[in-house]
C-alpha positions in Angstrom: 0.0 0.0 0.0 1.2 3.5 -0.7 0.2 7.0 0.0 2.0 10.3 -0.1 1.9 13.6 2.5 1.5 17.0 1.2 4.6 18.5 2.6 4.6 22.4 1.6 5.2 24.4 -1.7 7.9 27.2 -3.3 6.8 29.4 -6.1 9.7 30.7 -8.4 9.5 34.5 -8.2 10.8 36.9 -10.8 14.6 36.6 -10.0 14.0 32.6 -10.5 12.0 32.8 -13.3 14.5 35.9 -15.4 17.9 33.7 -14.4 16.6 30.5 -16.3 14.7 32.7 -18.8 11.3 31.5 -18.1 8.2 33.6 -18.6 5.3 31.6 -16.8 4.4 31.2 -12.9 6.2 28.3 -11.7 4.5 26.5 -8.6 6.5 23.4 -6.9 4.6 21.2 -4.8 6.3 18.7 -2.3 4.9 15.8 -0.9 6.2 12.7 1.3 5.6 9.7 0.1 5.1 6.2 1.8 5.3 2.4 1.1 3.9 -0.2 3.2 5.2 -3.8 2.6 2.7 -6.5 4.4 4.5 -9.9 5.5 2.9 -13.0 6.5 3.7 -13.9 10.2 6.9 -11.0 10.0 6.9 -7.5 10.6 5.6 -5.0 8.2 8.1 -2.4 6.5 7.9 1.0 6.0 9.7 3.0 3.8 9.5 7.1 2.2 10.4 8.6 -0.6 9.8 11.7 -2.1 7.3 13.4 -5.1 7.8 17.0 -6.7 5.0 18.2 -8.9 5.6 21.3 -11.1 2.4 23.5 -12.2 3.3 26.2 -14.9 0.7 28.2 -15.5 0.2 29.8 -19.1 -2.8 31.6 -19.3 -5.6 29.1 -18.5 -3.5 26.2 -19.4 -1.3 24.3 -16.4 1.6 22.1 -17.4 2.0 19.4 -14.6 5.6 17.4 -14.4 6.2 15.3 -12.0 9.2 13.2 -10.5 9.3 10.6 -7.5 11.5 9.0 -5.9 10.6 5.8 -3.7 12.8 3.4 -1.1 15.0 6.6 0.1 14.8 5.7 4.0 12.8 4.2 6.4 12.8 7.0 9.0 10.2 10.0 8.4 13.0 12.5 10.1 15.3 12.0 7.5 13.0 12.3 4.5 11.3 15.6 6.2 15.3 17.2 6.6 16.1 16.0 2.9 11.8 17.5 1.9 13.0 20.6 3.7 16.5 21.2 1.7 14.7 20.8 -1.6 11.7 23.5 -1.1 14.2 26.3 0.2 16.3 25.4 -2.9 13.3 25.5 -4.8 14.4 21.8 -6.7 12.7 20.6 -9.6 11.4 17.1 -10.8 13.7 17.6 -13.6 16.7 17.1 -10.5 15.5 15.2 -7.9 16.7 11.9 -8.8 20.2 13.4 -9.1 20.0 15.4 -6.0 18.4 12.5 -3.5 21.5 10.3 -5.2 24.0 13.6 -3.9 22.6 14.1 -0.4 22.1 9.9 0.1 25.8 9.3 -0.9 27.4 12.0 1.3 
């Protein structure tokens, strides 16, 4: 069974969107997600990962991307500290595989 947390959201302002010459709003949505393993007669398993979805809005039109990452750890603190990194650094799906890899392999 799996499920995901909404964790929080970054909008790229101005500055963001003129340094990677972009015209449209940018909206990045963050969520925690979880995987449930059942066993018969053994303990069940958690483990959390990590989804980015990207809104760009252009006129009435929204563009959604979207990138997850499953299996990172099996405690919730170190997905939240890893969830918090990526919305101050505003991170995109595009990155996220590349950057969970970086911060994992430290």
């Amino acid at each position: 069974m799996s499920s995901r947390v909404y964790c929080g959201n970054a909008f790229l302002d101005r500055g963001d969107l003129k340094e990677n010459n972009l015209i449209n709003r940018i909206e990045l949505e963050y969520y925690r997600t979880r995987k449930r393993k059942n066993y018969f007669l053994r303990e069940d398993t958690e483990t959390y990962g990590i989804e980015i979805v990207k809104k760009e809005y252009n006129g009435k039109k929204v563009n959604i991307e979207r990138e997850k990452v499953d299996k990172i750890s099996d405690k919730i603190t170190t997905i939240d500290l890893i969830l918090n990194k990526l919305k101050e650094f505003k991170v995109t799906p595009i990155t996220l595989k590349d950057i969970v890899h970086d911060i994992m392999n430290k």
